[in-house]
N, C-alpha and C positions, 0 to 999 in steps of 0.2 A: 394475448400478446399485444403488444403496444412500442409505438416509439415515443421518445419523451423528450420534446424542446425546451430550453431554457434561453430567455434572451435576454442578456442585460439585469439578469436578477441581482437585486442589491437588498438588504436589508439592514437596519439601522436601530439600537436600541439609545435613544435622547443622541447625544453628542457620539458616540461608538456605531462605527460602521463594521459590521460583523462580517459582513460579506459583501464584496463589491464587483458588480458585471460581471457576473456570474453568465459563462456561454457555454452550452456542449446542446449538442444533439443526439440521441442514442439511436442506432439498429435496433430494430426487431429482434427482442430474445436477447439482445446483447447483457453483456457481465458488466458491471461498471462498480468502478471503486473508489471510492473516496477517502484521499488518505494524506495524513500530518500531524502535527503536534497539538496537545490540546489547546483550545481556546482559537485553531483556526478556522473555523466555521462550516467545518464537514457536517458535524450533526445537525445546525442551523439550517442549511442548505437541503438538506434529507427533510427535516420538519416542516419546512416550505414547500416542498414537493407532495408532500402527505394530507397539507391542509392544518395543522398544529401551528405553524406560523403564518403570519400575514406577513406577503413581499410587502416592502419599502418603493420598490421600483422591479419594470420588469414585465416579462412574461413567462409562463408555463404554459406547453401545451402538452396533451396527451392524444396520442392520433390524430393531431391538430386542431384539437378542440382546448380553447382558452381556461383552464378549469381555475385562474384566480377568481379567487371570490366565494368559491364551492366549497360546503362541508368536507370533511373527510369521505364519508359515505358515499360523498357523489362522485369524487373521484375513483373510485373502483380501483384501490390501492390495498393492499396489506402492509403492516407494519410489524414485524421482529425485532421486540426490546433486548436492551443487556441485561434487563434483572426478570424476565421471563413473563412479569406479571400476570401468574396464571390465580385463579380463586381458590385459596385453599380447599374451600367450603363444597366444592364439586369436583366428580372424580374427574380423570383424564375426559371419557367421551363428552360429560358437563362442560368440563372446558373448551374442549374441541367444536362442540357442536352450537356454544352461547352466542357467536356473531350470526349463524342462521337464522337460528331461532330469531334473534330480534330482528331481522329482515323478512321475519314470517313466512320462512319458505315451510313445504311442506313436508309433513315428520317424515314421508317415507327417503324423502331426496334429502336431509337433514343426515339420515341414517347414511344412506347410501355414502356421501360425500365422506362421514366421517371415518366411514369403516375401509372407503378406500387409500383415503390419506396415511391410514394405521396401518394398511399394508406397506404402503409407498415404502413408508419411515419403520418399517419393520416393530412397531410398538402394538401389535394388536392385542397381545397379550396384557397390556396396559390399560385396558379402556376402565375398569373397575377398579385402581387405584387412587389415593389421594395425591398429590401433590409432594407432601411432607412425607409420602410410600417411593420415591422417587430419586433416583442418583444426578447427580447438576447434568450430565450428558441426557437420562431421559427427558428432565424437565425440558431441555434446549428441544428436542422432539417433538414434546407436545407444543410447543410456541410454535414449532414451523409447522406444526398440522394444524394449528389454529389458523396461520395465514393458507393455507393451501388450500381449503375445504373452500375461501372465499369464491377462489379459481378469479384473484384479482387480474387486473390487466399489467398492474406494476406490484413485485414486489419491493420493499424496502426493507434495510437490514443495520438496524444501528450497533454494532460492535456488539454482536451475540454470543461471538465466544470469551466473552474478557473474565467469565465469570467463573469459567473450567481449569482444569487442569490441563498441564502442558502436553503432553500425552493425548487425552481427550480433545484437545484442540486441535492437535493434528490429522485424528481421526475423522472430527465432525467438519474439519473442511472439506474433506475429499465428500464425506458425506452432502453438505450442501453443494459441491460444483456439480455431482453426480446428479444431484434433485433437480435443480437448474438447469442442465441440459435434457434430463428428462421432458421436464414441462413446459419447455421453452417461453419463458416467462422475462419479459425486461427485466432487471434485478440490479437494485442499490444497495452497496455495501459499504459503512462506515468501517472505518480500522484506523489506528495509530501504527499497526504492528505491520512495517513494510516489507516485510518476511510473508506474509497472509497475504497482502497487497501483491505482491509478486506471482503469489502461487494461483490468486484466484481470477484476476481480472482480466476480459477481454483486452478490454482498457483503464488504465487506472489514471486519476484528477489527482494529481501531487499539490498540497493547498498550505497557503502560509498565510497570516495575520487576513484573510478573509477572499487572498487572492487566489485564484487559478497561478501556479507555477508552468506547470504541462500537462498535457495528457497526450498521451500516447500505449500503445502496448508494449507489456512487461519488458521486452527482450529492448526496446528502442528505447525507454528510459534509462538502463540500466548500460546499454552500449554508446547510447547520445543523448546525454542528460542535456536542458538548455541553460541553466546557472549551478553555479556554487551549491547553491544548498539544495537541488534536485542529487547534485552529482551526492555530496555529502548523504543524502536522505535515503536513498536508495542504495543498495548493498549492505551484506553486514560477515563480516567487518565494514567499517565507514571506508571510503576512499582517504586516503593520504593528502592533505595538503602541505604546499612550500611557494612561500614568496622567493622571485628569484629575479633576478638583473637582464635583460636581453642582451647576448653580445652577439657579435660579426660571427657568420658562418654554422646558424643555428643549432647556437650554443646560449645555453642559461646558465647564469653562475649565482652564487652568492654561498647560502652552506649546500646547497647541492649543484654539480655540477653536470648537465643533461644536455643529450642533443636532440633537438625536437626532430621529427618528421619532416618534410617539406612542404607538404599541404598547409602544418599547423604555424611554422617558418613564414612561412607568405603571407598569411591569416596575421599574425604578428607585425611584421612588416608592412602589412594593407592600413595598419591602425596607428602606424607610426609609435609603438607604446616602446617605454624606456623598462618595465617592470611590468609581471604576470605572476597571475596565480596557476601554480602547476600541481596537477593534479593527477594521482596512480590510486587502482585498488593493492589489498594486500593481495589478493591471490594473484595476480600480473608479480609479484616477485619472487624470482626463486631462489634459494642458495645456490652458491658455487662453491666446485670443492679447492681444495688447496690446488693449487698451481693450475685452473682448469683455466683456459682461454674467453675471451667471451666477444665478438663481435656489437652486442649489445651496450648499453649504458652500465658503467660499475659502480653501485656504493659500497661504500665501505663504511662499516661501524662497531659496533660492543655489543653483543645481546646483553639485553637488561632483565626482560619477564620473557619466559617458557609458560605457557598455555595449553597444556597437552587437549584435544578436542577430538577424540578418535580417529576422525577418518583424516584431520586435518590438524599441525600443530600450529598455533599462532603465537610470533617471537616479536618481542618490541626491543628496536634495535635503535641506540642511541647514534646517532652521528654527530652528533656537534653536542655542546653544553646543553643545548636550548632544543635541539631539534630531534625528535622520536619519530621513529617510522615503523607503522605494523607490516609484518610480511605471513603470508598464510602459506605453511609451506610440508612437505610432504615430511609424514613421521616420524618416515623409518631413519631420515635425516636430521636430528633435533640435537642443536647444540645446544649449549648449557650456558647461565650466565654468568658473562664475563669473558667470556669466551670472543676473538675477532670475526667476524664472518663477513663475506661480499657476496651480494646481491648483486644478480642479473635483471633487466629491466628492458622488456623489447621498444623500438620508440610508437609503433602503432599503439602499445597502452597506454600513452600520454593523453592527457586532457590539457587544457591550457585556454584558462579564461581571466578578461578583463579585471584588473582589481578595481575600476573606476565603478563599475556597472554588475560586477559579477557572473557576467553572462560568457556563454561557451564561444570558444573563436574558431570550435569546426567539431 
């Protein structure tokens, strides 16, 4: 187990800044996720931490020991690719047990490590299989018994499951968070998929064009995003946006008509802004039924798409020419399109950030 600094880490390929001041510090055994769209520099950042890249600028520590500069090896890391890269040519335990071996540890603790990992991961019965003898879910197994027999100080995990099926992926993540708290192992997790990012991270690194957006845990990004595109990034369905006009008496106008909060009112007013960007998820909306009352904000518009989603229907409902709004709404209630409907909307599920800066105003 291990904690893992990062200060100011920057990396740069010629003229392209891949990642820039680069800061977190990890707990002992903490979950850490790193997660955005591709080409933001999640994997890069993971590779720098591994020893695979050299920083540009910066520092790593590991228990507080400076490890730039240090092979892979000496950092006492494991690595969990996306494409498994295990040896055809050797069965499961050959694979399992090939980083020992080259560290020359001794065959009977070579043994031991391997055979306990294969219980961990439940694949014992796998050890005299080939590779190509193997379903994508075992294969992902033996890559994580590969790292685990290390008994690294850090694991790393570059988007492992991207290679599964959807089904399968849901299984092997409960599978990894269960291993990871088992082992209490500091543990680095790439993903695009902020669905995964939600479910697994102590804390999760929201990253764009090379930056740190936020980090915070699941429930704090997702309830107090700090911009626009954290808000947009996290949830799914995506959160709602609408540019709107500030008026007297914390009221927003233009194709939507809302009454903010007072907290987010004041917040508004503190910045002197003429225009904001306002922001709801779909499941903050509900239907209302004919003639029902609402104390809340009302829109009103046309359902356009019906979405049936089992547990939950999702309706995209047209208000203006230009303007579409998702609402995630209960099943058993599911109009049809074409149909008028009003939406309820409490003002605490309002977001309401700067359009100059795109940043949260509370």
């Amino acid at each position: 187990m291990a904690t893992v600094q990062l200060e100011n880490v920057s990396k740069r390929y010629g003229e392209v800044l891949a990642v820039q001041q680069f800061n977190l510090t990890t707990m002992d055994g903490e979950f850490i996720v790193l997660v955005g769209p591709s080409g933001c520099g999640k994997t890069t950042t993971m590779r720098m931490i591994a020893g695979l890249e050299a920083i540009t600028e910066g520092s790593i520590r590991i228990d507080g020991r400076n490890v730039v500069g240090m092979i892979p090896r000496e950092r006492d890391v494991a690595m969990v690719f996306q494409n498994y890269a295990l040896f055809p040519h050797m069965n499961v335990y050959g694979n399992m047990a090939f980083g020992l071996r080259l560290r020359k540890v001794p065959r009977t603790q070579v043994d031991a490590h391997v055979r306990n990992a294969a219980r961990i991961l439940g694949i014992e019965h796998l050890l005299n299989r080939r590779p190509k003898e193997l379903s994508g879910g075992q294969r992902q197994r033996v890559a994580l018994g590969r790292a685990i027999v290390r008994e690294p100080r850090v694991f790393l995990m570059d988007e492992p499951l991207s290679n599964i099926d959807a089904k399968l992926r849901v299984e092997m993540r409960a599978e990894i968070i269960r291993l990871q708290r088992r082992l209490g192992v500091t543990t680095f997790y790439v993903t695009h998929d902020q669905v995964e990012a939600l479910s697994m991270g102590d804390r999760i690194v929201v990253m764009l064009e090379g930056k740190i957006q936020q980090i915070g845990k699941p429930r704090e990004l997702y309830a107090k995003p700090s911009n626009r595109y954290v808000a947009g990034f996290i949830g799914s369905p995506s959160m709602n946006f609408v540019r709107g006009q500030v008026l007297p008496g914390r009221r927003i106008g233009g194709d939507l008509h809302l009454t903010l909060p007072a907290r987010l009112a004041d917040a508004v007013a503190r910045q002197n802004l003429k225009e904001v960007w306002v922001g709801f998820r779909p499941e903050h909306l509900h239907l209302l039924r004919a003639g029902q009352n609402s104390p809340e904000n009302v829109i009103e518009g046309t359902v356009d798409v019906v979405e049936p989603q089992g547990s939950n229907t999702l309706v995209q409902v047209a208000v203006t020419e230009k303007l579409r709004l998702n609402a995630l709404v209960d099943p058993l209630f599911e109009p049809a399109p074409g149909d008028r409907v009003r939406l309820g909307l409490g003002e605490e599920a309002i977001h309401v950030f700067d359009p100059a800066t795109d940043e949260s105003l509370g």
